[in-house]
MIBA-573363 format. One line per 8 residues: number of its first residue (from 1); their letters; for each residue x, y, z of N, C-alpha, C. Coordinates in Angstrom, 1 decimal, m for minus. Layout:
<rs>
NUM	a	X/Y/Z/X/Y/Z/X/Y/Z ~ ...
</rs>
This chain:
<rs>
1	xxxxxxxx	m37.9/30.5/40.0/m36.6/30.1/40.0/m35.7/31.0/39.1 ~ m36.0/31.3/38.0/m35.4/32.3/36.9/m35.1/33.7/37.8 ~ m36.0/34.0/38.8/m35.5/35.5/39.5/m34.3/34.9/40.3 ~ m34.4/34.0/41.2/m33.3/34.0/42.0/m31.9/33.8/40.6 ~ m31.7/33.3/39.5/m31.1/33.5/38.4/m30.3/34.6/38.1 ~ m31.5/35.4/38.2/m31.5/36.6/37.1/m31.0/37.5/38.6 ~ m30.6/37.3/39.9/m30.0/38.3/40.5/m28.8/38.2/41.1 ~ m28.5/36.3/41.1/m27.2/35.9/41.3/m26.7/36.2/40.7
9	xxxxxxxx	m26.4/36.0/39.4/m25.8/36.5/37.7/m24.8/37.4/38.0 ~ m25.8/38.8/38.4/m24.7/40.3/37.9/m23.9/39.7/39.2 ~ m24.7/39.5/40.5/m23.9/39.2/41.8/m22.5/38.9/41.7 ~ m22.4/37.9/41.0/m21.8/37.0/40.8/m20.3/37.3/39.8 ~ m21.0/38.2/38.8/m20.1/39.1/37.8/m19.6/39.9/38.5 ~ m20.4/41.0/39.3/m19.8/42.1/40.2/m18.6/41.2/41.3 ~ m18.5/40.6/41.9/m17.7/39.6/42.6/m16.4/39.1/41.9 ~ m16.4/38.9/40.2/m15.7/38.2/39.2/m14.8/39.4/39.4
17	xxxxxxxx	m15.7/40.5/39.1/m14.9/41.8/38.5/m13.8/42.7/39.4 ~ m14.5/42.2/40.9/m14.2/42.9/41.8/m12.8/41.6/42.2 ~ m12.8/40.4/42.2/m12.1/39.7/42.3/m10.7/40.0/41.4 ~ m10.7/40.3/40.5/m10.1/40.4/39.0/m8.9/41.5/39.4 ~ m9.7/42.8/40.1/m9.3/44.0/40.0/m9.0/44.4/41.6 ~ m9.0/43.5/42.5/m8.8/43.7/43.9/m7.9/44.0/44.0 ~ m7.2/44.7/45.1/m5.3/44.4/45.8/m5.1/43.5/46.9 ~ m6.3/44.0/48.2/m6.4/43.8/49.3/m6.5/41.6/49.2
25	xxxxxxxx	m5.7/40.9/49.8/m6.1/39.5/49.9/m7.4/39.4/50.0 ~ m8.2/40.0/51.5/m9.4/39.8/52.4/m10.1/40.0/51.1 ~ m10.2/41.5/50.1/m11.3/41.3/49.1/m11.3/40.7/48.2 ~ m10.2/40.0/48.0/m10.1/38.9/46.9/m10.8/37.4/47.0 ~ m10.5/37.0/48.4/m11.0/36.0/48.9/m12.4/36.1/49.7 ~ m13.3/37.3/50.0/m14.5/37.4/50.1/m15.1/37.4/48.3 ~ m14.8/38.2/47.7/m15.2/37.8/46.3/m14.7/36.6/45.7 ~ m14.3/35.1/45.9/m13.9/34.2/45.4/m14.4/33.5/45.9
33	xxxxxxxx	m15.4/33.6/47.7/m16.6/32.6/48.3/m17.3/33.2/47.5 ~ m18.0/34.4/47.1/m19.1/35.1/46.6/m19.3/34.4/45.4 ~ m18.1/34.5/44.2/m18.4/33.8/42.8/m18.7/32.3/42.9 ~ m18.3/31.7/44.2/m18.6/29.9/44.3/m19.8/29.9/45.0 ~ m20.1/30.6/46.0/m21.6/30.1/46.2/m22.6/30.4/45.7 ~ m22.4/31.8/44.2/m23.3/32.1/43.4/m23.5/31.1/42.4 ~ m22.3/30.4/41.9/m22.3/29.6/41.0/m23.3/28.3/41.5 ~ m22.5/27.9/42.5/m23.3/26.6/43.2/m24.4/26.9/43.5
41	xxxxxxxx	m25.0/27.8/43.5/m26.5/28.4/43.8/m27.5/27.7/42.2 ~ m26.4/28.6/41.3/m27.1/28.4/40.1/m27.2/27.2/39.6 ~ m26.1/26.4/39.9/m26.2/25.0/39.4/m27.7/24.1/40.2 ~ m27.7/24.5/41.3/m28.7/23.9/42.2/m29.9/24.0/41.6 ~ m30.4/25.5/41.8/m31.8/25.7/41.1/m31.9/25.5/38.9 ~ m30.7/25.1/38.5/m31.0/24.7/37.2/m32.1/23.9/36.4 ~ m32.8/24.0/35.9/m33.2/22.9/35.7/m32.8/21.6/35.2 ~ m33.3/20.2/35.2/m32.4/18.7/34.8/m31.2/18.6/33.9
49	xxxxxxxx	m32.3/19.4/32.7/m31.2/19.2/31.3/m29.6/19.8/31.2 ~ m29.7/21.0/31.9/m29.2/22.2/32.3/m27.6/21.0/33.1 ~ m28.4/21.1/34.4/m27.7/19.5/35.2/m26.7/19.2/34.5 ~ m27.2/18.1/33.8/m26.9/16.8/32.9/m26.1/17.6/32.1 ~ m26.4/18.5/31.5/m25.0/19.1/30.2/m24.0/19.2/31.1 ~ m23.9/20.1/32.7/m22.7/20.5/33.5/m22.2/19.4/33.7 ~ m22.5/18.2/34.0/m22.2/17.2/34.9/m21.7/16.4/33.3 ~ m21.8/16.5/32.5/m21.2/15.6/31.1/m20.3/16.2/31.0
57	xxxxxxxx	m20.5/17.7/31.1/m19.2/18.7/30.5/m18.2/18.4/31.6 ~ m18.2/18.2/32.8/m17.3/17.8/33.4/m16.8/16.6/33.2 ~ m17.4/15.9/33.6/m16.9/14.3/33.1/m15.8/14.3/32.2 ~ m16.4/14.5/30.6/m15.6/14.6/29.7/m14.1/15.5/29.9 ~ m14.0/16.8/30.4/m13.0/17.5/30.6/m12.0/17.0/31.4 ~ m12.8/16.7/32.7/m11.7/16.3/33.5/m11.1/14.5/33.3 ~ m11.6/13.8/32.6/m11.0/12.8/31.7/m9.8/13.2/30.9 ~ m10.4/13.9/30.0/m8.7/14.5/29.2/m7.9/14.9/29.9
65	xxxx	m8.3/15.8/31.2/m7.7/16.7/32.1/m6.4/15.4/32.8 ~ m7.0/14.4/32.9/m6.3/13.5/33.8/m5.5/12.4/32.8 ~ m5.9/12.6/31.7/m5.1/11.4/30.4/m3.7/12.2/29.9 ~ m3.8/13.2/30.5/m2.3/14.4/30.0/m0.8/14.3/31.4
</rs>
């Protein structure tokens, strides 16, 4: 599991960066599916704990997010 990790990662950065620094719409928005289903990749194969931190960290955030 760690390799599929360790190659979504840069993927995922190269896509951030290329997102960041685009002109064209079309490459903005192919690199902005790229960075979500790398992310959602990684969330998937995370292990529990890993999980459980994202899924708290959200909770909590988007509570304040919504008390403003």
């Amino acid at each position: 599991m760690l390799s599929f990790f360790l190659i979504s990662l840069p993927i995922a950065l190269f896509a951030a960066w290329l997102y960041a620094n685009a002109s064209e719409e079309m490459e903005r928005v192919f690199s902005l599916a790229i960075v979500s289903l790398c992310c959602l990749m990684n969330v998937a194969i995370a292990p529990w704990p890993i999980q459980l931190g994202i899924l708290l960290f959200v909770l909590f955030t988007t509570r304040n997010v919504a008390a403003t």
